[in-house]
N, C-alpha and C positions, 0 to 999 in steps of 0.2 A: 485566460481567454476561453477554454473548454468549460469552466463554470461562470461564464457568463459574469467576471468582476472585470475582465476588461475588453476594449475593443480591439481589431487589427490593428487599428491607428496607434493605440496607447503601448500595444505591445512592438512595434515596428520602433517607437520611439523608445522602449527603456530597453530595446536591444543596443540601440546608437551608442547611448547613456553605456553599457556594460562595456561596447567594443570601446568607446573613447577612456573610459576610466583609467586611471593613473596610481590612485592610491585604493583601500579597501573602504578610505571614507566615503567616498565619490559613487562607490557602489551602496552602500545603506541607502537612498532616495529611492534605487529601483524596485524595490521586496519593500518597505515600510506599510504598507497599507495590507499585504497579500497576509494570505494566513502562512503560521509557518515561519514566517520571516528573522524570529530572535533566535531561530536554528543557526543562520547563519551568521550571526556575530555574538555567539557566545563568551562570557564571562572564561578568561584564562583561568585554567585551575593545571597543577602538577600533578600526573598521576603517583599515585606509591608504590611503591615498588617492593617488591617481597621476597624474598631467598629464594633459589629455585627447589624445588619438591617434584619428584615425579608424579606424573598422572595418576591419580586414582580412578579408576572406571564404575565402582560400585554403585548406582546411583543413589544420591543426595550427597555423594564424596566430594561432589566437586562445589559444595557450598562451602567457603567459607566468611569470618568476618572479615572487612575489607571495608575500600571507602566507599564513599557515598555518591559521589559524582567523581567524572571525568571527561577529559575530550583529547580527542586528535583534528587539528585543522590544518588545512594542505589548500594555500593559493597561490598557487601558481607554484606548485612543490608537491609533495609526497609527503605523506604520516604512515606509522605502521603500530601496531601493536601486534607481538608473537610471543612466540616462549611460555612460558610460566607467568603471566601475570592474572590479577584480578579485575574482574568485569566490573565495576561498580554498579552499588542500583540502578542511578541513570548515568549515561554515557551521553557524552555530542560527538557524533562523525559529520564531519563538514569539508567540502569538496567543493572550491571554487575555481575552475580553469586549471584542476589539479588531480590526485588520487590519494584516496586514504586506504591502507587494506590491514582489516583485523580477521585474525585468526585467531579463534576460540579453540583450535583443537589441545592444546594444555592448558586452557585458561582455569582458573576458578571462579567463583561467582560469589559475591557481598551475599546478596540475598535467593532462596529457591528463584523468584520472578526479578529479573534485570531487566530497564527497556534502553535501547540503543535508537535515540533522535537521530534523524540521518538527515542532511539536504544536502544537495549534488547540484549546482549552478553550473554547466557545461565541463562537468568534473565526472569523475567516476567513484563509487564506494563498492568495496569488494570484501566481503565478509564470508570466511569460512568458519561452517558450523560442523561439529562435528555427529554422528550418527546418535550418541547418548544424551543430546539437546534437543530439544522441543522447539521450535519457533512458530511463532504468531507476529507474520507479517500485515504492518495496516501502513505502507507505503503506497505512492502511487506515482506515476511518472506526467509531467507535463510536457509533451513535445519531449519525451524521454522515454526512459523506461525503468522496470523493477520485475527482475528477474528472481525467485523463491524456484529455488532447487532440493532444499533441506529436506533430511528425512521427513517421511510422512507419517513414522507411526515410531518414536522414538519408546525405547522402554518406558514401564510407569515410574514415576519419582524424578523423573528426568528433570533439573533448572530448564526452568523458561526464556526462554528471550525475545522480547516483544519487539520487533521494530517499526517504528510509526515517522513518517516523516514526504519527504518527496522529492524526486530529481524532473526538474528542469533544463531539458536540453543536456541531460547527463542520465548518469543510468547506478542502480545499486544492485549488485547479483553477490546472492543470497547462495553460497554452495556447498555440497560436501567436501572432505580433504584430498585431494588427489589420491589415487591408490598406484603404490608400486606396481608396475607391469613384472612378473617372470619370464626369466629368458629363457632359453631353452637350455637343457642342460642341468 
């Protein structure tokens, strides 16, 4: 509606359409036309999984080979990716009336540049990046939001992580790793 592809009218309606829906097929008619839309019913693929190896902080350490796509999809549920895995070049993060949260701070990366597809349909995506990552967000929110927290000036050589996509009545926040607080004592 904000880019002028549809009316109040049209959108009052495939809101109706989203709240009646039943199955996740019933939701494809709503997004088919919209840009963005094959974000949200991506092709299943199984991530790979890889021994755990501690952090390397060096930068370009945290490149290695690895596959080539991935996703995590959360309708009406939860996805997470943590620990020790690999980023793949391209990733789908998808969030339909749900939440997906990836944490990059042990990850490693397929290639120097990964990009991370994100759509958030009245969902949330929650991605921690950590301080020796670079990101280059090209999201945008509709009736949403996208939230870029990420370091601003990451060392040089640092993997990229591009994420380009858009939340809908849902939101992606983009952040650093929480830091332990010290107590006193």
């Amino acid at each position: 509606m904000g880019e002028g592809r549809l009316t109040i009218t049209e959108v009052d309606e495939r809101l109706r359409q989203v709240y009646a829906a039943r199955t996740i097929g019933e939701l494809r008619p709503v997004t088919h036309d919209l840009p963005g839309h094959e974000l949200a019913f991506p092709e299943p693929q199984l991530p790979a999984t890889a021994p755990y190896a501690a952090p390397d902080v060096r930068p370009g350490a945290r490149v290695r080979p690895g596959p080539a796509s991935g996703s995590a999809v959360a309708i009406m549920s939860g996805a997470e990716r943590k620990g020790a895995w690999t980023v793949p070049e391209r990733f789908h993060a998808v969030a339909v009336l749900g939440g997906v949260e990836l944490d990059l701070t042990e990850a490693s990366f397929a290639a120097a540049e990964v990009t991370i597809d994100v759509f958030a349909l009245m969902g949330g995506i929650q991605i921690t990046v950590p301080d020796d990552v670079s990101v280059e967000c090209h999201a945008f929110g509709f009736m949403g939001g996208v939230d870029n927290k990420a370091n601003p000036a990451p060392p040089p050589g640092s993997p990229v992580v591009r994420i380009a996509g858009f939340a809908m009545m849902g939101g992606v926040d983009i952040t650093p790793p929480k830091r332990r607080r010290l107590g006193r004592g």
